[in-house]
Each structure stands twice: as structure tokens, then as C-alpha cells.
PDB file of N, CA, C and O in Angstrom:
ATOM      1  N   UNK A   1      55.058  -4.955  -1.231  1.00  0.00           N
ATOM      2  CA  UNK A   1      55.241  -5.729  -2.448  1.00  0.00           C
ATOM      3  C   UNK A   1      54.424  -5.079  -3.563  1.00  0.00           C
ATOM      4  O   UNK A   1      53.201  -5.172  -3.664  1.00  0.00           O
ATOM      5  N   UNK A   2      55.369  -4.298  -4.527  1.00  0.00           N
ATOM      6  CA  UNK A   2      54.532  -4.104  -5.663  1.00  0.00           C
ATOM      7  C   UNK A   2      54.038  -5.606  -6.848  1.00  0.00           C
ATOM      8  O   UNK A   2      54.883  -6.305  -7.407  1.00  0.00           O
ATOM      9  N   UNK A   3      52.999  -5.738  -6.944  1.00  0.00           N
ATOM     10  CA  UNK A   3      52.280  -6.976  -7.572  1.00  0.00           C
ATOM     11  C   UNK A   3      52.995  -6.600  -9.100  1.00  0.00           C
ATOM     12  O   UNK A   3      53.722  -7.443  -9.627  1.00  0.00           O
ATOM     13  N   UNK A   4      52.825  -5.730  -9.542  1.00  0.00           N
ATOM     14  CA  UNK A   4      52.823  -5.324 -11.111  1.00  0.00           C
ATOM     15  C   UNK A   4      54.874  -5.449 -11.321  1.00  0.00           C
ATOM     16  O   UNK A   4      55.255  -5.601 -12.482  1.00  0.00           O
ATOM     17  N   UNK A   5      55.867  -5.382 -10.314  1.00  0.00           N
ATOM     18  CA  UNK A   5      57.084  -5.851 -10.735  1.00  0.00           C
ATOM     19  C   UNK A   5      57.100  -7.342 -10.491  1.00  0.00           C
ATOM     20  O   UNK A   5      57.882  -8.003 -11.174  1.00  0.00           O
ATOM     21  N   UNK A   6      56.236  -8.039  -9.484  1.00  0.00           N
ATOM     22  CA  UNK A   6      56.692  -9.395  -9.066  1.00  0.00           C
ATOM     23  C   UNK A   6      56.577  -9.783 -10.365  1.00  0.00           C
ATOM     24  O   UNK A   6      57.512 -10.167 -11.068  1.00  0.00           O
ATOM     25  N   UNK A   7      54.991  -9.647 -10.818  1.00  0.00           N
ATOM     26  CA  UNK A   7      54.521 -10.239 -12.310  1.00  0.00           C
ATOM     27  C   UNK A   7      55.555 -10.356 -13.297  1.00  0.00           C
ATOM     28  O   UNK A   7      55.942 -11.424 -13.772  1.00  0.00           O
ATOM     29  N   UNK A   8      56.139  -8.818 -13.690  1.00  0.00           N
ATOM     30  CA  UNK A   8      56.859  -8.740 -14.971  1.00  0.00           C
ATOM     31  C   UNK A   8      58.213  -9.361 -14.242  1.00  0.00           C
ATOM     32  O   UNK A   8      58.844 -10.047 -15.046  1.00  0.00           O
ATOM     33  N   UNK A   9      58.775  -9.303 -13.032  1.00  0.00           N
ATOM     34  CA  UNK A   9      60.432 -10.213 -12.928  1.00  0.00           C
ATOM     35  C   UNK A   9      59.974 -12.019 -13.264  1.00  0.00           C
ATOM     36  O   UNK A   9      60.829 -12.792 -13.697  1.00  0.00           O
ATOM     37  N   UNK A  10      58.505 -12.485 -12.980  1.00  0.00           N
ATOM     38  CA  UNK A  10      57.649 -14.008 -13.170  1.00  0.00           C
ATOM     39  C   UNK A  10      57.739 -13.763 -14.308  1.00  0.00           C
ATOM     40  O   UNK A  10      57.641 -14.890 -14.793  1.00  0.00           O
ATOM     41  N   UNK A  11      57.898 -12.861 -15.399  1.00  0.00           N
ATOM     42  CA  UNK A  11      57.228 -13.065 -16.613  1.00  0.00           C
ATOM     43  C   UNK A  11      57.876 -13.759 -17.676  1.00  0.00           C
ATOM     44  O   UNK A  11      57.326 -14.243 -18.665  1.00  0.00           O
ATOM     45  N   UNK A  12      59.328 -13.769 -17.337  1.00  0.00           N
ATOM     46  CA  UNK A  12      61.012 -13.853 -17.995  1.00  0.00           C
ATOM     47  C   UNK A  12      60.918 -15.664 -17.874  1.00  0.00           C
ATOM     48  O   UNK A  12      60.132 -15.972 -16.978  1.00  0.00           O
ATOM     49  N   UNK A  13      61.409 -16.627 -18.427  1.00  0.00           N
ATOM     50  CA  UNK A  13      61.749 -17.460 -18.172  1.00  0.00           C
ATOM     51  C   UNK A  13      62.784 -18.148 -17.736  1.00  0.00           C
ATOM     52  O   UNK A  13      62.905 -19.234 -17.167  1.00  0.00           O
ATOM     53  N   UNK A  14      63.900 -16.893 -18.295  1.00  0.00           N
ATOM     54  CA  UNK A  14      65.029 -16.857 -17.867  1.00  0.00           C
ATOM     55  C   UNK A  14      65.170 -16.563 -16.394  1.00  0.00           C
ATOM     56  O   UNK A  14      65.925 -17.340 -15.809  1.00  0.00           O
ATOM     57  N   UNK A  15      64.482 -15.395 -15.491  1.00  0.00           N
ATOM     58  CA  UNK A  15      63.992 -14.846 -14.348  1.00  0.00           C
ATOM     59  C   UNK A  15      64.017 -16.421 -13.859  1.00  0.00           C
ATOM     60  O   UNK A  15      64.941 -17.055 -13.351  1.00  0.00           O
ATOM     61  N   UNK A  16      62.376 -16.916 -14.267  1.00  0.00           N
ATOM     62  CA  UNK A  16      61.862 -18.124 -13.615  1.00  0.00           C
ATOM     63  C   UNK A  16      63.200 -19.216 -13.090  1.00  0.00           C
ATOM     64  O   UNK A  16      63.274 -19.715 -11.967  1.00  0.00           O
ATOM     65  N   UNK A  17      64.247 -19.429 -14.282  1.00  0.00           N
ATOM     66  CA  UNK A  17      65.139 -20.336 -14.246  1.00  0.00           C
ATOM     67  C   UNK A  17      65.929 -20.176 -13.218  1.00  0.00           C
ATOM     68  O   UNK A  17      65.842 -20.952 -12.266  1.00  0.00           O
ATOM     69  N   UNK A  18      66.814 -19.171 -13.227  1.00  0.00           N
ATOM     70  CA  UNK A  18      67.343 -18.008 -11.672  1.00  0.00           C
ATOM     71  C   UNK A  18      66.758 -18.600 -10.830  1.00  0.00           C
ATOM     72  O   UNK A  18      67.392 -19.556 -10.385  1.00  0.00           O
ATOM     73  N   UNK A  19      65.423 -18.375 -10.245  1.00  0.00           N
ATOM     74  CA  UNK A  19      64.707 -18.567  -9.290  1.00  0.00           C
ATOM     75  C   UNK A  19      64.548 -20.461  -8.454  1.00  0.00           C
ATOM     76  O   UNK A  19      64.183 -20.884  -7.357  1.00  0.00           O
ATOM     77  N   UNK A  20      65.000 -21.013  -9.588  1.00  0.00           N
ATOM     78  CA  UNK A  20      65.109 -22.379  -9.738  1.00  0.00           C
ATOM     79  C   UNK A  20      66.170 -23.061  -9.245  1.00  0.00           C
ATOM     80  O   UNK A  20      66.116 -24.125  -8.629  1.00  0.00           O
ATOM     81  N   UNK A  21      67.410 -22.256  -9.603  1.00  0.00           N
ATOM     82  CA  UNK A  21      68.550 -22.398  -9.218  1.00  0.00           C
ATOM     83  C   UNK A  21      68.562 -21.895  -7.585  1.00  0.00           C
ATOM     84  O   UNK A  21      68.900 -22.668  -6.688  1.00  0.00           O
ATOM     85  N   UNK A  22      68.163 -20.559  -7.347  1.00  0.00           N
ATOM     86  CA  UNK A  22      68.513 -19.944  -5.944  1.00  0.00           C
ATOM     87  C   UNK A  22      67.115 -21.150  -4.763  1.00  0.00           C
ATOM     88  O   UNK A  22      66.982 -20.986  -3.550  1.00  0.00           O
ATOM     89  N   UNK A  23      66.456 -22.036  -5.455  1.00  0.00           N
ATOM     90  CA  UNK A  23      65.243 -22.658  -4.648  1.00  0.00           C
ATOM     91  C   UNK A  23      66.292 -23.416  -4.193  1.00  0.00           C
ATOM     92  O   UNK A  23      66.288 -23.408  -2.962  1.00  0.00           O
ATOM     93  N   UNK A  24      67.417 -24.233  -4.767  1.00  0.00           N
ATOM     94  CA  UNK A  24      68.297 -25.381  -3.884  1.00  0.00           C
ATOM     95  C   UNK A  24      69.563 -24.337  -3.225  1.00  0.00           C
ATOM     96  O   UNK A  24      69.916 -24.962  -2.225  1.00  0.00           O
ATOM     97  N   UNK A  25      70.121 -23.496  -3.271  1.00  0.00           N
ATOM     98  CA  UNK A  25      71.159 -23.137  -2.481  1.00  0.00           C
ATOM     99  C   UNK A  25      71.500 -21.267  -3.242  1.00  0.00           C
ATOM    100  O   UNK A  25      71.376 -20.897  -4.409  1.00  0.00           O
ATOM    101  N   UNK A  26      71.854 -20.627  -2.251  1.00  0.00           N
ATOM    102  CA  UNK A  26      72.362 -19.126  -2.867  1.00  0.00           C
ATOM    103  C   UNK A  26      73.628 -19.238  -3.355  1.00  0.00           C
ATOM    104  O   UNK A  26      74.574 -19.915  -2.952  1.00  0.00           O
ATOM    105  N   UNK A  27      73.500 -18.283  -4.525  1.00  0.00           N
ATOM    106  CA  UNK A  27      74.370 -18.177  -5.463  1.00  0.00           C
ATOM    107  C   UNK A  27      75.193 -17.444  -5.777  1.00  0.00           C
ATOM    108  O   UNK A  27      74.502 -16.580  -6.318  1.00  0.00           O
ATOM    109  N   UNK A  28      76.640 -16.958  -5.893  1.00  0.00           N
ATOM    110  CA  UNK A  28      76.907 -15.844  -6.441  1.00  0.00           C
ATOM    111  C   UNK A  28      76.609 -15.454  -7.827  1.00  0.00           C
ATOM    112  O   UNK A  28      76.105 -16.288  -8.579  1.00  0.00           O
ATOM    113  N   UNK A  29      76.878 -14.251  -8.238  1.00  0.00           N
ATOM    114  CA  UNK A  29      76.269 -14.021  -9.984  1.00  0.00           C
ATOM    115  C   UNK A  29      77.603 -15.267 -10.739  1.00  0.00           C
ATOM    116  O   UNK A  29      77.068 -16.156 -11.402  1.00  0.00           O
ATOM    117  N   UNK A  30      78.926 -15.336 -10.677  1.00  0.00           N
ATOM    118  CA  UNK A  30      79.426 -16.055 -11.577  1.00  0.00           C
ATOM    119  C   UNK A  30      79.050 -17.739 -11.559  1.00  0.00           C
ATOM    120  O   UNK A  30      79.521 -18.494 -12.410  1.00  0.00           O
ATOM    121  N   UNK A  31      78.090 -18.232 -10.414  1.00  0.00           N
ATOM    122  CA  UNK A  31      77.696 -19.529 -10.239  1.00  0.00           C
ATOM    123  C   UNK A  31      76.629 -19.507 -11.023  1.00  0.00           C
ATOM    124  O   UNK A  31      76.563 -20.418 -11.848  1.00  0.00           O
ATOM    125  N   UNK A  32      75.550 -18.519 -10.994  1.00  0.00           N
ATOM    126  CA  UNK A  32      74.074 -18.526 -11.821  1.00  0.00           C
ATOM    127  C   UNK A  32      74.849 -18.307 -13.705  1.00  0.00           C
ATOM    128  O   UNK A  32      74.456 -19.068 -14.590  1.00  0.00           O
ATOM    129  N   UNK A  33      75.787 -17.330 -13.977  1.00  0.00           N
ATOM    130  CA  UNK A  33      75.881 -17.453 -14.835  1.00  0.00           C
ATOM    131  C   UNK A  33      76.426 -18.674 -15.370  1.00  0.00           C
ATOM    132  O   UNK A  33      76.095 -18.916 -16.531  1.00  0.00           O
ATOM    133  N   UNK A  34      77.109 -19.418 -14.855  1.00  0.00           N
ATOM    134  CA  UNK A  34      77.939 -20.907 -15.308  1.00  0.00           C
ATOM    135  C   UNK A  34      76.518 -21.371 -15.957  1.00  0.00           C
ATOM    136  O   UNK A  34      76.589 -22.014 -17.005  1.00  0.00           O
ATOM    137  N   UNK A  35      75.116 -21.066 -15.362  1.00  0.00           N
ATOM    138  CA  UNK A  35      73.660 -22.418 -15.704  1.00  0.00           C
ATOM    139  C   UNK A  35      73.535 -21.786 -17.086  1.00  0.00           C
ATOM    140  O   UNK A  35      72.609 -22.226 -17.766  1.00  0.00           O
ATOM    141  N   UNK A  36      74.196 -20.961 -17.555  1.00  0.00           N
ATOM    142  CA  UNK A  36      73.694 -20.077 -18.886  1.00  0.00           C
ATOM    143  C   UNK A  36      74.045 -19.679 -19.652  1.00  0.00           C
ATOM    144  O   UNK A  36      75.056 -19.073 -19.294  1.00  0.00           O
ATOM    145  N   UNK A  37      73.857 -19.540 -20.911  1.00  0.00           N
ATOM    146  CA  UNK A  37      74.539 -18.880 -22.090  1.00  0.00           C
ATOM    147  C   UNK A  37      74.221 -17.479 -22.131  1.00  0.00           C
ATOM    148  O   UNK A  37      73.556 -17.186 -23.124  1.00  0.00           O
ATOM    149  N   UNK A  38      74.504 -16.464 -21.316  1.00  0.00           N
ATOM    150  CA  UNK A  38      74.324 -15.357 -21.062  1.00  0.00           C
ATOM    151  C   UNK A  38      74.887 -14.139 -20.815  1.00  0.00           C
ATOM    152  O   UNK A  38      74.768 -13.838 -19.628  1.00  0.00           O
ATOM    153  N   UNK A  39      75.504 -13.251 -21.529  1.00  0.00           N
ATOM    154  CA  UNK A  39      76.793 -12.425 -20.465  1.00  0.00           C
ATOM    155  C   UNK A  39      76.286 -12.292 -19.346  1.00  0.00           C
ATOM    156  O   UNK A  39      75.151 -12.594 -18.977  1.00  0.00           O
ATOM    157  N   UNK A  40      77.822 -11.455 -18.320  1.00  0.00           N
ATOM    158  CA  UNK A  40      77.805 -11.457 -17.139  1.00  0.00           C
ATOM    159  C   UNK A  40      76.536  -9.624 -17.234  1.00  0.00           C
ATOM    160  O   UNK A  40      75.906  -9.076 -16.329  1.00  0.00           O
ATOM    161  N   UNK A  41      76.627  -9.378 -18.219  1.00  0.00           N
ATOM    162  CA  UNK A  41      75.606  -7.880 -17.816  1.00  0.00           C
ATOM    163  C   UNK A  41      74.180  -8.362 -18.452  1.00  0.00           C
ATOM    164  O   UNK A  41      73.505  -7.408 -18.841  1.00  0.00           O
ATOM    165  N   UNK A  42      73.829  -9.116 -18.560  1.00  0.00           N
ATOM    166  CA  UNK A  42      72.809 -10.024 -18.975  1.00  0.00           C
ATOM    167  C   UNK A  42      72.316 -10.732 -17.532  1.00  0.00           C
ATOM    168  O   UNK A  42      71.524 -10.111 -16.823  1.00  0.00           O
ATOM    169  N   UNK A  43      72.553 -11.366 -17.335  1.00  0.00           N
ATOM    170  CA  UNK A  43      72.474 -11.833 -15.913  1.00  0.00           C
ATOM    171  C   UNK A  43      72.552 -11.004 -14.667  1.00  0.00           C
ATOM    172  O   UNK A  43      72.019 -11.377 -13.622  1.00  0.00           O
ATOM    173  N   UNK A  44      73.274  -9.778 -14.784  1.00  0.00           N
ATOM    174  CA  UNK A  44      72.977  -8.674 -13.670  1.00  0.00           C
ATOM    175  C   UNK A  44      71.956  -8.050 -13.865  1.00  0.00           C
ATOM    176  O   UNK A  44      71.357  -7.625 -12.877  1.00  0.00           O
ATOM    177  N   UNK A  45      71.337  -7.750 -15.438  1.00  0.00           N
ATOM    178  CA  UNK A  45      70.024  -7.252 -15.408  1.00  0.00           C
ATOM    179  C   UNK A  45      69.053  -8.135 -15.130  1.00  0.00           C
ATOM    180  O   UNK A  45      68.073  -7.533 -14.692  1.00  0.00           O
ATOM    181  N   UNK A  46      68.904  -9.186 -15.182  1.00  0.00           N
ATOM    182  CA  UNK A  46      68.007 -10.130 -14.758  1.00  0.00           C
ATOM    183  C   UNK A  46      67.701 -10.545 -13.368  1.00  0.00           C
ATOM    184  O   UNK A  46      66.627 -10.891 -12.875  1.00  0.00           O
ATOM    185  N   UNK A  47      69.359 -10.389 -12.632  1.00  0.00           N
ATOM    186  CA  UNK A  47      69.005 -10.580 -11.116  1.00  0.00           C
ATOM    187  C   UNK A  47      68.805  -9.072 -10.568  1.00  0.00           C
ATOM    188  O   UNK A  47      68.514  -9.010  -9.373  1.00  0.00           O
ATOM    189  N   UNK A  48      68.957  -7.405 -11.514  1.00  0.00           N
ATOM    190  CA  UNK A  48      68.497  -6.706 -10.736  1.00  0.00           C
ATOM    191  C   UNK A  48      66.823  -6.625 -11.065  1.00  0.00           C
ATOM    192  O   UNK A  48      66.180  -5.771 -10.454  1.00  0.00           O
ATOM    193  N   UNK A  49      66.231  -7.378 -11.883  1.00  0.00           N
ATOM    194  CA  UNK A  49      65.217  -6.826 -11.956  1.00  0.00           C
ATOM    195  C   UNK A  49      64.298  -8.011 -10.539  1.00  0.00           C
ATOM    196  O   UNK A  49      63.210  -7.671 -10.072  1.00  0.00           O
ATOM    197  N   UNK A  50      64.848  -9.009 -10.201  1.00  0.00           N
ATOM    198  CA  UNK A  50      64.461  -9.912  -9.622  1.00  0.00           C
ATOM    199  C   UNK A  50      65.049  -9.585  -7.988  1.00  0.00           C
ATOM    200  O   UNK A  50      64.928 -10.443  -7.114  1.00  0.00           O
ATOM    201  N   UNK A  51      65.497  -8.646  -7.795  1.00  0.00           N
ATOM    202  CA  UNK A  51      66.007  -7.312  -6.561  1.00  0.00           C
ATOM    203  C   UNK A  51      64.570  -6.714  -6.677  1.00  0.00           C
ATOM    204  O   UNK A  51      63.728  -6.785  -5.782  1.00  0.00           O
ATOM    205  N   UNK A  52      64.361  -6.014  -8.099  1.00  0.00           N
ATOM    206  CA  UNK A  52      63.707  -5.024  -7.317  1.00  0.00           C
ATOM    207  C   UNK A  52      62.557  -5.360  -7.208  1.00  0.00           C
ATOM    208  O   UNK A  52      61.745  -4.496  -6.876  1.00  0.00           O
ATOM    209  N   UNK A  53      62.178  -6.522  -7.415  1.00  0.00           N
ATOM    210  CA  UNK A  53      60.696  -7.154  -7.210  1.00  0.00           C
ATOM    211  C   UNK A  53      60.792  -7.865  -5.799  1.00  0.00           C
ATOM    212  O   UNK A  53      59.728  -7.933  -5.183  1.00  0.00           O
ATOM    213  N   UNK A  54      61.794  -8.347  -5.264  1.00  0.00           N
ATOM    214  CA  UNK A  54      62.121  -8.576  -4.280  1.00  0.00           C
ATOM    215  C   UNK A  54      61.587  -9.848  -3.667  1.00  0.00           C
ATOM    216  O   UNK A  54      60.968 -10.112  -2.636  1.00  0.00           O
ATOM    217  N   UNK A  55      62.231 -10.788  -5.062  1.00  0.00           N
ATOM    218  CA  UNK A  55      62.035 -12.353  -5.078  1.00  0.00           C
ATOM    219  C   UNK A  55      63.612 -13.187  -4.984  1.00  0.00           C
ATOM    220  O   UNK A  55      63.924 -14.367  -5.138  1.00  0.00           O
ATOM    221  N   UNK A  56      64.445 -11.877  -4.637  1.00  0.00           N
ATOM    222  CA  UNK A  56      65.721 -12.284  -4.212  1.00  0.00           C
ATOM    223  C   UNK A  56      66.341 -11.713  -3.426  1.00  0.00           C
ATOM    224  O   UNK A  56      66.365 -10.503  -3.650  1.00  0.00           O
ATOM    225  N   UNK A  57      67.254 -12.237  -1.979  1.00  0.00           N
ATOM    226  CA  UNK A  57      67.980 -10.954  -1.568  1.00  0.00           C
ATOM    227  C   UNK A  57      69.075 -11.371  -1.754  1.00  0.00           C
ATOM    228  O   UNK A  57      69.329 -12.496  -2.184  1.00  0.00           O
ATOM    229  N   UNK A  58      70.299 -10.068  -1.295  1.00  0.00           N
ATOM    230  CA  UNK A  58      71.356 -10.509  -1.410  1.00  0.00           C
ATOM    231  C   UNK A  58      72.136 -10.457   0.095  1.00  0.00           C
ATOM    232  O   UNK A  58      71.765  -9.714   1.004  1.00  0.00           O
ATOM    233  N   UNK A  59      73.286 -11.386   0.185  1.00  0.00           N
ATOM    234  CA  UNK A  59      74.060 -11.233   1.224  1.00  0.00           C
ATOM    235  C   UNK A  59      75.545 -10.758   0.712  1.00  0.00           C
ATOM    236  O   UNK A  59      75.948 -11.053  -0.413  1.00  0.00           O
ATOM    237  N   UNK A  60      76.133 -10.178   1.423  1.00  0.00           N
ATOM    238  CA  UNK A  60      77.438 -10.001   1.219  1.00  0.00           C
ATOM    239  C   UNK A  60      78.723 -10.771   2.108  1.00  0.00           C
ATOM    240  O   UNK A  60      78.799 -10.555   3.317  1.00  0.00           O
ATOM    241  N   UNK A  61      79.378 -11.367   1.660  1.00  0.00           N
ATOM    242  CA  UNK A  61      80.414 -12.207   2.108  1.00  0.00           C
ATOM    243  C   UNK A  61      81.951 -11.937   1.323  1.00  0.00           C
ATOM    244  O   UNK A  61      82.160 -12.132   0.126  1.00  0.00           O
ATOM    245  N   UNK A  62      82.727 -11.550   2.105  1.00  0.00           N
ATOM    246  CA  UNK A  62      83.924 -11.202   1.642  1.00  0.00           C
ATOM    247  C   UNK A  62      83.708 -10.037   0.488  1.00  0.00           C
ATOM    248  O   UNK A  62      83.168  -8.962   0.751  1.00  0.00           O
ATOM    249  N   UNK A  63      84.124 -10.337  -0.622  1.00  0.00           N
ATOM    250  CA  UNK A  63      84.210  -9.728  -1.994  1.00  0.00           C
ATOM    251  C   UNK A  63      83.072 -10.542  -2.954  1.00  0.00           C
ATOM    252  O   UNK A  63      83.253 -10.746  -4.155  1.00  0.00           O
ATOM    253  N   UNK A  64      82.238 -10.837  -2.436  1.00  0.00           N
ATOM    254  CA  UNK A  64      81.056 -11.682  -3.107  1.00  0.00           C
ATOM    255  C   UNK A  64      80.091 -11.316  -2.683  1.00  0.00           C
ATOM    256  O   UNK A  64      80.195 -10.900  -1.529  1.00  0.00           O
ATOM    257  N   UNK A  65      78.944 -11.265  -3.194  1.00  0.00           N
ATOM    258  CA  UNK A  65      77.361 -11.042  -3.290  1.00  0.00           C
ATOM    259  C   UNK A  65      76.666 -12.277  -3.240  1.00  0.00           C
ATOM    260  O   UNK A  65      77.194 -13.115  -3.971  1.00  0.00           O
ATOM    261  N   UNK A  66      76.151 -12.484  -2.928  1.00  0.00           N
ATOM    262  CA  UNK A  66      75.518 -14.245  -2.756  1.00  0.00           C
ATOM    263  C   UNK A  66      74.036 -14.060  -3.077  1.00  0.00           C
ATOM    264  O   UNK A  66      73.482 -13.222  -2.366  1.00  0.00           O
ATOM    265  N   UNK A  67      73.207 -14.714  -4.077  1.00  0.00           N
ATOM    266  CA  UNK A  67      71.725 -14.282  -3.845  1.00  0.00           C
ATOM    267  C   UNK A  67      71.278 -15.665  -3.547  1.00  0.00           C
ATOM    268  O   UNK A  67      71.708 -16.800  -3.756  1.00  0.00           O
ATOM    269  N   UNK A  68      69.607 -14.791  -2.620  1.00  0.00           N
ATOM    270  CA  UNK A  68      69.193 -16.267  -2.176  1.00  0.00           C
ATOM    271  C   UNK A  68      67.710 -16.027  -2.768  1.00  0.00           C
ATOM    272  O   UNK A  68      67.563 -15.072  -3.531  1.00  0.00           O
ATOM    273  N   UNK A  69      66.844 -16.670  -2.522  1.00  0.00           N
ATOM    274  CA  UNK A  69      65.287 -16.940  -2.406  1.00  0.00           C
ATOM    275  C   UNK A  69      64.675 -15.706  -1.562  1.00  0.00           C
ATOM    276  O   UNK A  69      65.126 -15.296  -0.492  1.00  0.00           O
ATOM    277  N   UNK A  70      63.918 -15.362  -2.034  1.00  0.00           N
ATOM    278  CA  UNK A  70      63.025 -14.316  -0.899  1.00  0.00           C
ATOM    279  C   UNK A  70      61.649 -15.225  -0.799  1.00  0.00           C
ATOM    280  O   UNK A  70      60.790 -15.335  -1.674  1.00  0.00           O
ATOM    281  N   UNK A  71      61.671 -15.846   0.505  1.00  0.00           N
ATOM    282  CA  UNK A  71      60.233 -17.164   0.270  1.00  0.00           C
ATOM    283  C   UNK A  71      59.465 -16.423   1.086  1.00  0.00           C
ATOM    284  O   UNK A  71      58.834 -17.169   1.835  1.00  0.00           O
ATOM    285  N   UNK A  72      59.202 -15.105   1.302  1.00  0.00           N
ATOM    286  CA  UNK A  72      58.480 -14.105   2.131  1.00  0.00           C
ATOM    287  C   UNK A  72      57.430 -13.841   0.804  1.00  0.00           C
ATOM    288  O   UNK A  72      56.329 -14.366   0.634  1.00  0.00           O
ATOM    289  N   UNK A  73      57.956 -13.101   0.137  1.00  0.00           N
ATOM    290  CA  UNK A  73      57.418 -12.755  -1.196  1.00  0.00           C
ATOM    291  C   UNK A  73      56.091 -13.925  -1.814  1.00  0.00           C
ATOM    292  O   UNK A  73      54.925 -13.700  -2.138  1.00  0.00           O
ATOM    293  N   UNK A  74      56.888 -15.189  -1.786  1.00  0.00           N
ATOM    294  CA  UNK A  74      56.165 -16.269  -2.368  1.00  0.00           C
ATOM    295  C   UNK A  74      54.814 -16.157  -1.604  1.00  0.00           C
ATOM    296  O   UNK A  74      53.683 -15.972  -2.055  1.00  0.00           O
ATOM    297  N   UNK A  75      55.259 -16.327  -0.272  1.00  0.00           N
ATOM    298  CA  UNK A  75      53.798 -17.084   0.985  1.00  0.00           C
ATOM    299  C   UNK A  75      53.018 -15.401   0.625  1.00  0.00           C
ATOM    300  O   UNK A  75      51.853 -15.334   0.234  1.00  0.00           O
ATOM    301  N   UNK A  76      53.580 -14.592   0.763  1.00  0.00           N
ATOM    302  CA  UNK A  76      52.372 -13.359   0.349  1.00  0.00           C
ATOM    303  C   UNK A  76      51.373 -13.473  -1.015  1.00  0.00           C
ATOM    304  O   UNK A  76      50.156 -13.375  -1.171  1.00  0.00           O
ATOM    305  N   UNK A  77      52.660 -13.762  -2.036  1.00  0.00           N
ATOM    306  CA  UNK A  77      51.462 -14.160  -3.519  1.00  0.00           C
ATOM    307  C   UNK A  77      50.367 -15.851  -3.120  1.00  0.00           C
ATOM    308  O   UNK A  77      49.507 -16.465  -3.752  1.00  0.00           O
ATOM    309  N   UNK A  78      50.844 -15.983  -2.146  1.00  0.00           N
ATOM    310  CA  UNK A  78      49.621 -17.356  -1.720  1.00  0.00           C
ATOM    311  C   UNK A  78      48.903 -17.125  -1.526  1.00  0.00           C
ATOM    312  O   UNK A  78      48.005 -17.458  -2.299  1.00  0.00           O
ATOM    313  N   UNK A  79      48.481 -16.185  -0.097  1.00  0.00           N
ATOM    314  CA  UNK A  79      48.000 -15.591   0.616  1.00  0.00           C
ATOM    315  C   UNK A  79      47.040 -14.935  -0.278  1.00  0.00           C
ATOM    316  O   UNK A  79      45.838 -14.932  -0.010  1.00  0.00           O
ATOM    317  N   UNK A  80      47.614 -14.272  -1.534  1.00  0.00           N
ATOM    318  CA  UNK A  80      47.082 -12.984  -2.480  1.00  0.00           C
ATOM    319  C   UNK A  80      45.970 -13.839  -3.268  1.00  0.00           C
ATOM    320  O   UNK A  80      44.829 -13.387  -3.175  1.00  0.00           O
ATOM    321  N   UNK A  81      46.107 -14.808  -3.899  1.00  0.00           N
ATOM    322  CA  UNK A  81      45.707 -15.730  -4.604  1.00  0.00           C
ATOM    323  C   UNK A  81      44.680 -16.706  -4.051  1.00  0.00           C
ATOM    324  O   UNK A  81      43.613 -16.983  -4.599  1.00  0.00           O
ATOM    325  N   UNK A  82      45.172 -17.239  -2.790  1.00  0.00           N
ATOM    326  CA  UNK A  82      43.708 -18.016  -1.752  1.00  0.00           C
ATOM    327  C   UNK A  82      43.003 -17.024  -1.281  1.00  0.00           C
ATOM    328  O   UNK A  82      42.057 -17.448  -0.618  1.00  0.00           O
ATOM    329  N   UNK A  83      43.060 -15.782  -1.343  1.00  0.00           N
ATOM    330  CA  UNK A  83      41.653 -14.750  -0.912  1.00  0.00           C
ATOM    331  C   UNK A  83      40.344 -14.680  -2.057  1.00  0.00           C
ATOM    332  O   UNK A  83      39.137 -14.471  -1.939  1.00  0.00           O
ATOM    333  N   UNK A  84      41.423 -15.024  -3.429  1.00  0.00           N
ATOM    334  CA  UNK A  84      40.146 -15.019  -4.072  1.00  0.00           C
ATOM    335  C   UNK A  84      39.797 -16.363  -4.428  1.00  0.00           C
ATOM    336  O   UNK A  84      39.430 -16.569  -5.585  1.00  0.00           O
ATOM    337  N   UNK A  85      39.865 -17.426  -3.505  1.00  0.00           N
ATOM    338  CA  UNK A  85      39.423 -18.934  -3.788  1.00  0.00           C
ATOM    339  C   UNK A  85      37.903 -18.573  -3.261  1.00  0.00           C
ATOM    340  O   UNK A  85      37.832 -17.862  -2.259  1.00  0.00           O
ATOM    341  N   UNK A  86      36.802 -18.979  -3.822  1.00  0.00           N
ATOM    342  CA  UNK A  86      35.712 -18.997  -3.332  1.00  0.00           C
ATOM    343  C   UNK A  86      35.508 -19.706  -1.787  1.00  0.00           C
ATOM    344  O   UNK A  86      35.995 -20.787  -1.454  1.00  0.00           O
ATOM    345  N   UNK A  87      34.784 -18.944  -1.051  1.00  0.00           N
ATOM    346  CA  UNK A  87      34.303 -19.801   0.255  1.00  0.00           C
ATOM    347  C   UNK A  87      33.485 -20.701   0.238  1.00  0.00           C
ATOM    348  O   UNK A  87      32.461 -20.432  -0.390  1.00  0.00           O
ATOM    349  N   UNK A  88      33.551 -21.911   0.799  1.00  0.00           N
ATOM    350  CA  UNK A  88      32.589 -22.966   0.886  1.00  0.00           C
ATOM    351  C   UNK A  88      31.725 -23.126   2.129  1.00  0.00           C
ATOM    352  O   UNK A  88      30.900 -24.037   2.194  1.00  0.00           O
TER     353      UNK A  88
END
């Protein structure tokens, strides 16, 4: 996990929103775009940058791409973050 892409794909709000959507069920790109006023190459740059940080994966089904949650990613930035909680 590079820290310095998770940050900048977290940094987007738009990103964040994506991420919001794929937390209740995976999506194809024309379902995430329906949540948005966004073109469809607007929204592919947003879910590739959220690929390559690798806070999403994808599945393939038929002629569709489906993205889901990468909750691997998450429990690591926990992990990253309670190391520097002070010890008691």
C-alpha cells in the first residue's frame, strides 16, 4: 500500500462519495455515474485513480466491470493510525 496515493484518491470528495456508494453494494461505472453529475470519462478517472490506490477492486461479470470496497486497505490505515495512539 502506497500511503501517499491512498491519501490523494481520500483527498477528492467526489472519490470519498464513490466510496460511499461501493460501502452498501458493488457497482458498475454506469450505476456510480447515475449518483452524479459527471461524464462517463470523469468518473473513470476517478474510479481509476481509486484502482490505483487500491480502495477498490474490480470484478468482471459478463460485459460489465463491477467495483466493490477494498476493506483490506481500510483495516491497514487502522492499524497505521493506532500505532501511533500513545501507550497507556
Amino acid at each position: 500500500m502506497k500511503l501517499e496515493e491512498v491519501f490523494k484518491a481520500l483527498s477528492d470528495k467526489k472519490r470519498r462519495d464513490i466510496l460511499e456508494l461501493l460501502k452498501k453494494d458493488s457497482m458498475n461505472a454506469g450505476e456510480i455515474s447515475s449518483h452524479f453529475n459527471m461524464s462517463s470519462a470523469t468518473i473513470s478517472y476517478h474510479l481509476s485513480i481509486l484502482k490505483k490506490a487500491d480502495l477498490i477492486k474490480e470484478k468482471k461479470y459478463k460485459n460489465f466491470i463491477f467495483y466493490e470496497l477494498n476493506a483490506s486497505v481500510f483495516e491497514e490505515l487502522i492499524l497505521i493510525f493506532m500505532s501511533f495512539k500513545e501507550q497507556v
